[in-house]
VEXTIKE-662843 format. One record per atom (N, C-alpha, C): z, x, y. Coordinates in steps of 0.2 Angstrom, whole numbers, plus 5000, padded with zeros to 4 digits. Layout:
// residues N
ZXY
...
//
This chain:
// residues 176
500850855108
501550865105
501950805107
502050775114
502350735114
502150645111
501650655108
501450585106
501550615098
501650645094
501650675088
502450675087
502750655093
503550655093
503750565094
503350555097
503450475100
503150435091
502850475090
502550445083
503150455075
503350505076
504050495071
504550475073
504750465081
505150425083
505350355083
504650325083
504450245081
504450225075
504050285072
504250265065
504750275060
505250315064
505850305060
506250255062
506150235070
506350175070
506150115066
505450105066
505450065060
505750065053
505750115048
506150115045
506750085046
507050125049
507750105048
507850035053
507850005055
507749955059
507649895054
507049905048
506749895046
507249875038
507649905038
508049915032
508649865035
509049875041
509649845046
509249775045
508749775048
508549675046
508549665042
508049675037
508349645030
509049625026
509749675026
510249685027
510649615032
510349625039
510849585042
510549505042
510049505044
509649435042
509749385035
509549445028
509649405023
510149405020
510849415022
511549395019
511849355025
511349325032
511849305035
511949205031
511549185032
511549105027
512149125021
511849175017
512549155010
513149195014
513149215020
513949255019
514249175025
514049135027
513949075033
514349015025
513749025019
514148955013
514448995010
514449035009
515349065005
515749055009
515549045017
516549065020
516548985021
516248945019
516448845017
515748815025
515448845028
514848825033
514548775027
514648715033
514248635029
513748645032
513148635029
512448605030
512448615037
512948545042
512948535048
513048595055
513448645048
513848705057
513348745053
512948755047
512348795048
511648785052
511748695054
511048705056
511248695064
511948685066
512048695074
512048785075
512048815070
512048895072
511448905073
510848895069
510448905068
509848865075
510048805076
509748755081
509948795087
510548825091
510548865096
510248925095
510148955091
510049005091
509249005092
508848955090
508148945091
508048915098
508548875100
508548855107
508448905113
509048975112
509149035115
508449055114
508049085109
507249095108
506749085112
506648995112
506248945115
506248995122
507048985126
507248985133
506949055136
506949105130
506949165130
506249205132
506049195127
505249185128
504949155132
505149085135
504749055140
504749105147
505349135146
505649175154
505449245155
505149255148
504749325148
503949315149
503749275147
503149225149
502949245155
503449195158
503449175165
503449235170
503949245169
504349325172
504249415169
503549435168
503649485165
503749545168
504049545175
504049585180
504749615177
505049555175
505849575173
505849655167
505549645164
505449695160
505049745161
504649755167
504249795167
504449875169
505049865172
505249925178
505849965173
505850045173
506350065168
506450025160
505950035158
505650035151
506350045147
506250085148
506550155142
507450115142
507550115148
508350115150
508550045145
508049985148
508149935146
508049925137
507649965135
507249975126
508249985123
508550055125
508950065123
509450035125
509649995130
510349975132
510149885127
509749855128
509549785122
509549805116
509249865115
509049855107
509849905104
510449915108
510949945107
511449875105
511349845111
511749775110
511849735106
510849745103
510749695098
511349705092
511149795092
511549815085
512249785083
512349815089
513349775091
513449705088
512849655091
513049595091
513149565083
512549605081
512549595074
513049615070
513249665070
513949725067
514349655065
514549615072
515349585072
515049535067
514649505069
514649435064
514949415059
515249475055
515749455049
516249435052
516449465056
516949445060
517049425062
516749365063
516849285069
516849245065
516749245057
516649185052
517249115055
517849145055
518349115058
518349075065
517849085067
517949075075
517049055075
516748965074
516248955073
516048955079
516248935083
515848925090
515848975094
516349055092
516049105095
515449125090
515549125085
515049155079
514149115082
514349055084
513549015086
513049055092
513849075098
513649115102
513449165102
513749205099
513649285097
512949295094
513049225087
512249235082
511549225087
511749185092
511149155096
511049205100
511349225102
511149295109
510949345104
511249365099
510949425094
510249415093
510149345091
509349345091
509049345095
509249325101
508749305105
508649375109
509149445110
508849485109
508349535108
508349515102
507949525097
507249525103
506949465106
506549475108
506249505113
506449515118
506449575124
506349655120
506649645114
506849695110
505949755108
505649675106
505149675102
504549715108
504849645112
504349655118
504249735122
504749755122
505049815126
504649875121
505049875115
504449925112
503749935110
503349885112
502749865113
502449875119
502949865124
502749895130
502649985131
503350005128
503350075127
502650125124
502450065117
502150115114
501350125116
501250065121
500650045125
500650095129
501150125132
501150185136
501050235134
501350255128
501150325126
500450335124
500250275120
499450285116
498950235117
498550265117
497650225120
497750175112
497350125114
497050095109
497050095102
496850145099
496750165092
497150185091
497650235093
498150265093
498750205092
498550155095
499250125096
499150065090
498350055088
498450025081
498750045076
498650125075
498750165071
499650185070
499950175075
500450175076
500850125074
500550055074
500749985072
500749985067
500249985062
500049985055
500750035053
500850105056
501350135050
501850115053
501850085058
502650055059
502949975055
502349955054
502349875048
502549915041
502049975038
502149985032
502850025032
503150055036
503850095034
504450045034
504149995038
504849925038
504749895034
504249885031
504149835025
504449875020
504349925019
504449995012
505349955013
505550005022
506449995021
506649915019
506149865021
506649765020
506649795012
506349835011
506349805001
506949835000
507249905004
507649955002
508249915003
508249895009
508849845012
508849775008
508349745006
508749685000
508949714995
508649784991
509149794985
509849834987
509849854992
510549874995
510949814997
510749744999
511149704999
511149664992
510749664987
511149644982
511549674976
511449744979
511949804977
512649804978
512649784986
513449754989
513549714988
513449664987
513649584984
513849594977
513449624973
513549614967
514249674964
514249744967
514849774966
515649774969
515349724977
515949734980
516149654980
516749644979
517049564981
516649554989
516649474989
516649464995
517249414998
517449435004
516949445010
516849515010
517449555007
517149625008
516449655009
516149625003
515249645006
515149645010
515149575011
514949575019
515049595025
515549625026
515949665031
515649755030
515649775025
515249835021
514449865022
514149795020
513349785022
513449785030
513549745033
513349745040
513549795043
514149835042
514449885045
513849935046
513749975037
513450005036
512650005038
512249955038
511549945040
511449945049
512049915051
512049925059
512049995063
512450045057
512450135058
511950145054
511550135050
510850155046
510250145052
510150105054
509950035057
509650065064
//
C-alpha cells in the first residue's frame, strides 16, 4: 500500500512538475528580450546561473552527508523554495541584478531538488521498482512539457504581455 501511494505520488509529481518547467523555463529568455535584455545581461544571468550549478554540484559531490539526514524535510522545504523562486521572476524584470540572483539560486536549486528525490525514491523501491518508477516518471513529464508549451503559447498568444508572463508563471508555479 504504501509504495502504490509513493508511486502516484511521484508520479504526479512529475506530471505536474513537469508542466511548471516547461512553463517557467521556456518563457523565461523571450519574457528577459521583450522587457529590452541585450545579448550581454542575458548571458550575465545565464553565466551566473551555471556558475551557481558548477559550485553546486561540486559540493554535493564532495559533501553528500549534507543531504543525507531528514530526507523528506529537506525534499519539501528546497523543492518549495524553488517554486517561490521561480513565481517572482516576472517580477524582478526591473531589478536586473536582483533578477541574476534570484534566477541563479532558482536554478541551482534545482539540483539538490533532483538529487533529493532520487534519494527518496531509492528508499522506497528495490531496484526494478525504482526503474519502473523512473520510466513513468520521464513519460508523465514529458506528456505535461508538451501540455505546458502549448499553455504557454496559449498565454502569450491571448494575453498582452508582460501580462502573460506574470499569468503563465503564477499559474504553473500553483499547477506545478
Amino acid at each position: 500500500m504504501r509504495k502504490s501511494i509513493a508511486k502516484i505520488l511521484m508520479g504526479a509529481e512529475a506530471f505536474f512538475g513537469g508542466f511548471y518547467v516547461a512553463v517557467t523555463r521556456g518563457l523565461f529568455v523571450p519574457m528577459l528580450t521583450y522587457s529590452g535584455y541585450t545579448l550581454n545581461a542575458l548571458s550575465q544571468v545565464t553565466f551566473f546561473a551555471a556558475l551557481m550549478n558548477v559550485i553546486i554540484s561540486y559540493l554535493i559531490y564532495n559533501y553528500p552527508e549534507a543531504l543525507a539526514k531528514n530526507i523528506k524535510t529537506k525534499l519539501l522545504l528546497i523543492h518549495g523554495l524553488e517554486r517561490l523562486l521561480f513565481a517572482v521572476l516576472p517580477f524582478l524584470i526591473g531589478f536586473p541584478d536582483i533578477l541574476i540572483i534570484i534566477y541563479g539560486v532558482a536554478l541551482t536549486v534545482t539540483i539538490p531538488v533532483g538529487v533529493l528525490l532520487n534519494v527518496a525514491l531509492l528508499n522506497v523501491f528495490v531496484q526494478e521498482e525504482f526503474v519502473e518508477i523512473s520510466v513513468l516518471r520521464a513519460a508523465l513529464s514529458a506528456a505535461s512539457s508538451l501540455l505546458g508549451s502549448i499553455y504557454s503559447m496559449l498565454i502569450t498568444a491571448f494575453i498582452d504581455v508582460p501580462a502573460s508572463y506574470y499569468v503563465a508563471y503564477i499559474t504553473s508555479s500553483v499547477i506545478g
